[in-house]
N, C-alpha and C positions, 0 to 999 in steps of 0.2 A: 538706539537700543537703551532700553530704562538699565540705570546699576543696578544691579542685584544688594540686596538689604542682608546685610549680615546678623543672622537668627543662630540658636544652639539648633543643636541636631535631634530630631525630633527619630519616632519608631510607632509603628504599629502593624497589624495583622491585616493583609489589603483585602482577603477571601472570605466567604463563609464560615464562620469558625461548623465544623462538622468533619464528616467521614467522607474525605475525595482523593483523586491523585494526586494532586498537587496543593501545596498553601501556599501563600507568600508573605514577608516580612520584608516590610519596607522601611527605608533609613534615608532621610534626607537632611541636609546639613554639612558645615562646611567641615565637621567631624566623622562622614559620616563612612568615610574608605577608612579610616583610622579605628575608627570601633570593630569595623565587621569585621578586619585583618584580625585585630586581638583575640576573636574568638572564632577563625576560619586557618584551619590546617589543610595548605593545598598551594597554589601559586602567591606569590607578594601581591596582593591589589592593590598596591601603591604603586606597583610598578607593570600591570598588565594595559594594556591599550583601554580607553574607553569607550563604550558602546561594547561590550563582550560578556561574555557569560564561562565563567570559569570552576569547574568541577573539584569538589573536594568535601569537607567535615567541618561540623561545627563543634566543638571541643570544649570543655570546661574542665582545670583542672586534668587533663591529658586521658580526659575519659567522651569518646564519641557520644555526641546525640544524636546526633542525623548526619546520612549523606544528602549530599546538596550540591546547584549550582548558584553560585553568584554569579548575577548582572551589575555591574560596574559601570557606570553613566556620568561624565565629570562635566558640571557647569560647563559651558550657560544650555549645552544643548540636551536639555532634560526638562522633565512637566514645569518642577519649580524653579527649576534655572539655576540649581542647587546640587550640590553633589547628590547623588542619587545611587544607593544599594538596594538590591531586590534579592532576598534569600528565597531561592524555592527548595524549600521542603517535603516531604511526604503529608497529604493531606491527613488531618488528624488533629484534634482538640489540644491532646497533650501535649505531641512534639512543638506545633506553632506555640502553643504556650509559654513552650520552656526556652524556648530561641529568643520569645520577646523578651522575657525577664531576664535570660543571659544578657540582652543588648541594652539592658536598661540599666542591671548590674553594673555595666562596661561603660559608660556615660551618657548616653543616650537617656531624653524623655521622652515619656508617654506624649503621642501625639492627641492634640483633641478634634473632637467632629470636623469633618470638613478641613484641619489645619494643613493638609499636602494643597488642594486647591487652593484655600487664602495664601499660602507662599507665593504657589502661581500669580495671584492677581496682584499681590503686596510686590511684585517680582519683576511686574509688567509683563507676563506672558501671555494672560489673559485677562480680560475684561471682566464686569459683574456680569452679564449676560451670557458669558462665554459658559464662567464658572457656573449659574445657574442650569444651564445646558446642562454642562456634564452628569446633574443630578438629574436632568429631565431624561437623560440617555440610558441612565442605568433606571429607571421608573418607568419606562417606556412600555406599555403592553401591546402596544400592533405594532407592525412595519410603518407605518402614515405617521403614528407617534415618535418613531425613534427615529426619519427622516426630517422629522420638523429639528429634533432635541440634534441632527447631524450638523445642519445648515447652520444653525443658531450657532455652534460649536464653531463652525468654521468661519463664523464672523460676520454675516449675513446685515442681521440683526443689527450687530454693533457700526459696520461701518453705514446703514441705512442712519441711526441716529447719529454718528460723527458728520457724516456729510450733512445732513441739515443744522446740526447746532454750528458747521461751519459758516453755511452760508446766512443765516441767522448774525454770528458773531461779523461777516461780510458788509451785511445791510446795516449793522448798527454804528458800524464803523463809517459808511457812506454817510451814514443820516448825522453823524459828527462833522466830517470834512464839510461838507453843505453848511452847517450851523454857523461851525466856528471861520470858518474862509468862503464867505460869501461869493459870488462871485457876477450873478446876475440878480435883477430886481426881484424876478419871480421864484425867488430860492425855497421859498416856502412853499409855494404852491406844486414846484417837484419834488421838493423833499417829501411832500405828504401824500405825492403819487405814488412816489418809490415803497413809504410803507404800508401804504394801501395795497400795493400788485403785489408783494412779498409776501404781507400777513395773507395772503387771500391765497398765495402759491402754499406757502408753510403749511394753512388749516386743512387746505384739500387731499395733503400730502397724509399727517397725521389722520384725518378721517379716512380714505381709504385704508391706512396700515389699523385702525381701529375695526372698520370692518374686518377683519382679519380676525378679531378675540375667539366669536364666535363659535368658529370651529375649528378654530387651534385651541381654546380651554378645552372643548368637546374633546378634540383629538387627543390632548395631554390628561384632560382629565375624567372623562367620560363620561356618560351618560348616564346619568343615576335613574334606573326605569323597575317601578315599583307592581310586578306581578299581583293583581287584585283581583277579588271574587267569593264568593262565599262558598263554604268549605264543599269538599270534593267535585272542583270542573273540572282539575287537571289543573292546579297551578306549578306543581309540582312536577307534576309529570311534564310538562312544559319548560319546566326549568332544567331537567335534567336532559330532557331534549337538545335546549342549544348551548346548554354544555359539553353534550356528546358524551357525558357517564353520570354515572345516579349519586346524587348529591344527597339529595332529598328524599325521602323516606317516602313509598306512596302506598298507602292502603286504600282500601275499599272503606275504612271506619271515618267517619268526618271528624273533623277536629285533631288530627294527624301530626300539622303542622302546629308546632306551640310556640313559636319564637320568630323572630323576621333570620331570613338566612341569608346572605350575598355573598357573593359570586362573580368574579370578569369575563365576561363571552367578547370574544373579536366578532365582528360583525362586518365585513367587506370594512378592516379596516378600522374600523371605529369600534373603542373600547363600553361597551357596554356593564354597567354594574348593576347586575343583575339583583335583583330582593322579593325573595321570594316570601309574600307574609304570610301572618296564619288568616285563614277565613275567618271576613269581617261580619259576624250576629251575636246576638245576645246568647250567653252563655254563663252558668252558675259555677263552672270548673275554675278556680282561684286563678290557676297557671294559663286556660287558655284565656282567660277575661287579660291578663299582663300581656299576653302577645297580641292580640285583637286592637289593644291600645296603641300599642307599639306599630302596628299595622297601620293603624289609623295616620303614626306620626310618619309613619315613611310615605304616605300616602299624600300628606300635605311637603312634605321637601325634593318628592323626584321630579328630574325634567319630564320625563314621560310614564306614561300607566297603560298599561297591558290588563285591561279586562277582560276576565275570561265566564263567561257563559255557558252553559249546559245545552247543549241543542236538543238534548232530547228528551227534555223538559220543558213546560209552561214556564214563562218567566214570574220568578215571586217576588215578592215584596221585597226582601233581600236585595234582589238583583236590579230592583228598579229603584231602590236607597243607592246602591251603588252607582246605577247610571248620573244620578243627579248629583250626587257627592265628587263626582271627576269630569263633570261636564266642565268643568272648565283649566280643564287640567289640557295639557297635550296628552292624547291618548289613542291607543288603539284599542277599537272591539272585536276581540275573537269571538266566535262560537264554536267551541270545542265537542268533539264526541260525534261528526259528523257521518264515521262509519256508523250511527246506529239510526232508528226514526227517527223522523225530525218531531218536534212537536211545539217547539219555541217560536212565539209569534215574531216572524221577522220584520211583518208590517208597522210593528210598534218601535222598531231601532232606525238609527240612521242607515243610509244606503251603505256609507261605506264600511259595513262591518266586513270581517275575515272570516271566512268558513273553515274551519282546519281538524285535523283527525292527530293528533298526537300519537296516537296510538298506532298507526298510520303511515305518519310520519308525511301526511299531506298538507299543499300549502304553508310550509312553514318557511318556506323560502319569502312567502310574499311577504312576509312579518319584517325582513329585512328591507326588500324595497320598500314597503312603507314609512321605515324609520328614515331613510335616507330622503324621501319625498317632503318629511314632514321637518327635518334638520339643515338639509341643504338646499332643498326647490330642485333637485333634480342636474345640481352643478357638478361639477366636478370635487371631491373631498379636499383634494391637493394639490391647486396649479403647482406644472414646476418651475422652477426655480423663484418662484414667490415667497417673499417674506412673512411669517405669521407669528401673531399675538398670541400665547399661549399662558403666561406667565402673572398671577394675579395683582401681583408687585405692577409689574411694566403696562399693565391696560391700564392700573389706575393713576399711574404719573403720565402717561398720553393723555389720559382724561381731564386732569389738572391743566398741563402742556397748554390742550385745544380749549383751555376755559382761558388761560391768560391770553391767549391769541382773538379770542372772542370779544376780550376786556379791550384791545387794541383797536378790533372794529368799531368799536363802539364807541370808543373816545375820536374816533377818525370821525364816526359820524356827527357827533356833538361838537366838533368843531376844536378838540383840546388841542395844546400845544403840543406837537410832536416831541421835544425834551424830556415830556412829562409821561407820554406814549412808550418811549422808550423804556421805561420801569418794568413795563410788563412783558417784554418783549424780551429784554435780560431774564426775569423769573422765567418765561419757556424758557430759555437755553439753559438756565441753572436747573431746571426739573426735568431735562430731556438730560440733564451729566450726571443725574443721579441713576439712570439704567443702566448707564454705561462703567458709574461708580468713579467718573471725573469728578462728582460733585456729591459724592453721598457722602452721610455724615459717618466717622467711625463704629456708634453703639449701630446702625444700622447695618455692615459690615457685618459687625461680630455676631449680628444676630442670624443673618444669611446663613452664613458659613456652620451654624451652632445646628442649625436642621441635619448639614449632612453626614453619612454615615460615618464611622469610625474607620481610619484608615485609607481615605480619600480624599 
C-alpha cells in the first residue's frame, strides 16, 4: 500500500453551483473532521464511526445556516486516502457559498481544478489513466462512452500497460544475465532471438490496443458531422429531427440560418456533434456572408458531412459546387422533401444517396446505419470486456512506444549490438510509465489535473 503524503486540508463545492436538492461540500485533509466539527452543531465527528452520515447544522457565530448531513470518511479508505468530509446542503448558490467560506474561514484551502483526484493519484489510489477516467466519466455523452470511461476507471487500462512495461522491464533483465554471465558459445545469437520474439510480441500487442483509438476517440469524443447544403433543404429541419426538439429556427425565407449551431445527438451509442451551418452561396447580407464562411470552416474540419438536397428540385449549380467541395470528405447524400414531386436528377448523383422526408419523418433511421457502416465496417461499436484507446495523451505515447520498438527491429535487422538495442527498448518502457504516470514528468501532472473541474 503506497503512504499516504501529508498535504493541508483542502474545500470546495463538489455539485453544480444552481438551484437543486442537494449541494455538497467537500473537505479533504488530515484537518479535515477538525474544521467541519468547529462549525457542525450536532454529534462530535471526532468521535462518530467512519463511513456515516450524521445529521445536524452548520453554525457560525451560534447563528444556523443550513440543516445538513455530514459524511465522515477516515483515511486510507476514502477517494484520496485522506480524511474525507462531505457536507450535504440544501441545493442553492448562496447556502453552498456560504458553507465554503465558513470552512475556509475555519482553516481550510480553496481546493484547485482536479486537486481531490491529484491527491488520489499523489496517494497511490489511482493511476494517471485512472484519474483521467474519472473526467472521461463525468463528460461521457452515451452509455458506450461512459462504459469505456467505467472500465478504464477500474484499471483495465492501467493494468494492460503495467503488465507489458513488466514483461518489457523481464526481457531486459534476461538480455543483461546472457551478456554479463555468458554461459554458452552462442549467447549472442539467443540473446538476439530473445529480443527479436519479444520486440515482435510487445509491437503486435501495442498495435492491436492502437487499433482501438478509432472508436474509442469517436466514442469519448464524437463525431464532428457538419449538416451542408444550400439554403432551404431542410438542414434545419433535419437537425431538429435527430435532436427530437426544435433547436433551430426553420422558415420557408432562405438564409434563416446565420451562424453554424452544434448540438450532441446519441446515435446507437455514438456521440454525434451535430453543426448545423448556414446555407453555402453567394450572398451580399454582411451577417449571412460571416456564417457562410464559418460554414465553409466547419466543412473542412468534420469527420463526416450530411449533404442535404432538394428532391423536388432540378439540381443547381449551388448543389453541384457542393457535390465537388465534400467529394472527398466522408459523407452522406440525402435527398430531402421526398413527400413532394421528385424532380432532381438522380441519374447524375452516386447510387448510394438517402431518400428521406423530414417532414415525414421517413428514412431517417437509415442515416444512422449508414454512419455506423461508414465508421465501424459493420463491427460491433464495443467488444466486451475489451480495452480501448480513447484518450489523445495515451494514442500518442503508444504511438512513440510502437516507434521505439520499431527502432529495435531495425537495429536487429542491421545487425547492431543488442547492448546498444537495449536503449530503445528502456525508452518504450519509460514512455508506456508515462500513461500510467510511473514515469511522467511533474509540470505534466499539474497540467492534467488543471483541465478538471473544480471540486473533483
Amino acid at each position: 500500500m503506497a503512504i499516504t503524503k501529508e498535504f493541508d486540508t483542502i474545500a470546495a463545492i463538489s455539485t453544480p453551483l444552481g438551484e437543486g436538492a442537494i449541494g455538497i461540500v467537500r473537505l479533504s485533509g488530515s484537518q479535515a473532521v477538525t474544521i467541519a466539527k468547529s462549525v457542525f452543531k450536532g454529534k462530535d465527528l471526532e468521535k462518530v464511526p467512519s463511513h456515516t452520515i450524521n445529521y445536524g447544522h452548520i453554525i457560525e457565530n451560534d447563528e444556523i445556516i443550513d440543516e445538513v448531513m455530514v459524511s465522515v470518511m477516515r483515511a486510507p479508505k476514502t477517494f484520496t486516502r485522506e480524511d474525507v468530509v462531505e457536507i450535504n446542503t440544501h441545493g442553492g448558490v448562496a447556502v453552498t457559498n456560504e458553507i465554503l467560506q465558513l470552512l475556509l474561514r475555519s482553516g481550510a484551502r480553496m481546493a484547485e481544478p482536479g486537486e481531490f483526484t491529484k491527491r488520489a493519484f499523489l496517494n497511490g489510489r489511482v493511476d494517471l489513466t485512472q484519474a483521467e477516467a474519472v473526467m472521461d466519466l463525468i463528460r461521457a455523452k452515451t452509455d458506450k462512452a461512459m462504459n469505456i470511461a467505467v472500465s478504464q476507471l477500474d484499471g483495465s487500462l492501467k493494468n494492460l500497460i503495467n503488465n507489458t512495461r513488466q514483461e518489457i522491464l523481464n526481457t531486459l533483465a534476461q538480455v543483461e544475465v546472457n551478456i554479463d554471465y555468458p554461459e554458452y558459445d552462442d549467447v549472442e545469437e539467443m540473446t538476439t532471438a530473445l529480443m527479436r520474439e519479444k520486440t515482435q510480441e510487445f509491437e503486435a500487442l501495442l498495435t492491436r490496443l492502437l487499433a482501438t483509438a478509432k472508436r474509442g476517440k469517436i466514442l469519448r469524443e464524437g463525431i464532428s458531422t457538419a449538416i451542408i447544403g444550400r439554403p432551404n433543404v431542410g438542414k434545419s429541419s433535419l437537425l431538429n429531427n435527430l435532436l427530437r426538439e426544435d433547436k433551430a429556427i426553420v422558415t420557408d425565407v432562405e438564409g434563416t440560418t446565420r451562424d453554424v449551431i452544434e448540438e450532441y445527438v446519441n446515435i446507437k451509442g455514438v456521440p454525434l456533434k451535430l453543426i448545423d451551418t448556414a446555407g453555402i452561396r453567394k450572398t451580399d447580407d454582411i451577417v449571412e456572408k460571416i456564417g457562410v464562411e464559418r460554414s465553409k470552416r466547419a466543412l473542412a474540419e468534420a469527420d463526416l458531412v450530411l449533404l442535404v438536397l432538394n428532391g423536388s428540385e432540378s439540381l443547381t449549380d449551388q448543389d453541384r459546387a457542393l457535390l465537388d467541395i465534400s467529394k472527398d470528405s466522408k459523407r452522406i447524400i440525402l435527398i430531402n422533401k421526398t413527400d413532394l414531386p421528385q424532380k432532381i436528377e438522380l441519374d447524375q448523383l452516386p447510387d448510394d444517396v438517402i431518400q428521406i422526408s423530414v417532414l415525414k419523418n421517413q428514412n431517417i433511421d437509415l442515416i444512422e446505419e449508414r454512419i455506423n457502416d461508414l465508421f465501424f465496417d459493420n463491427a460491433g461499436l464495443v467488444e466486451k470486456d475489451a480495452t480501448y484507446l480513447s484518450n489523445s495523451r495515451h494514442i500518442s505515447l503508444i504511438e512513440r512506444a510502437l516507434a521505439s520498438l520499431k527502432d529495435v527491429n531495425k537495429g536487429l535487422e542491421a545487425g547492431m549490438p543488442v547492448d546498444l538495442l537495449q536503449i530503445d527498448m528502456t525508452r518504450c518502457w519509460e514512455i508506456l510509465g508515462e500513461i500510467t504516470g510511473d514515469a511522467a514528468p511533474d509540470e505534466l501532472i499539474t497540467q492534467l489535473f488543471s483541465q478538471f473541474c473544480l471540486g473533483k
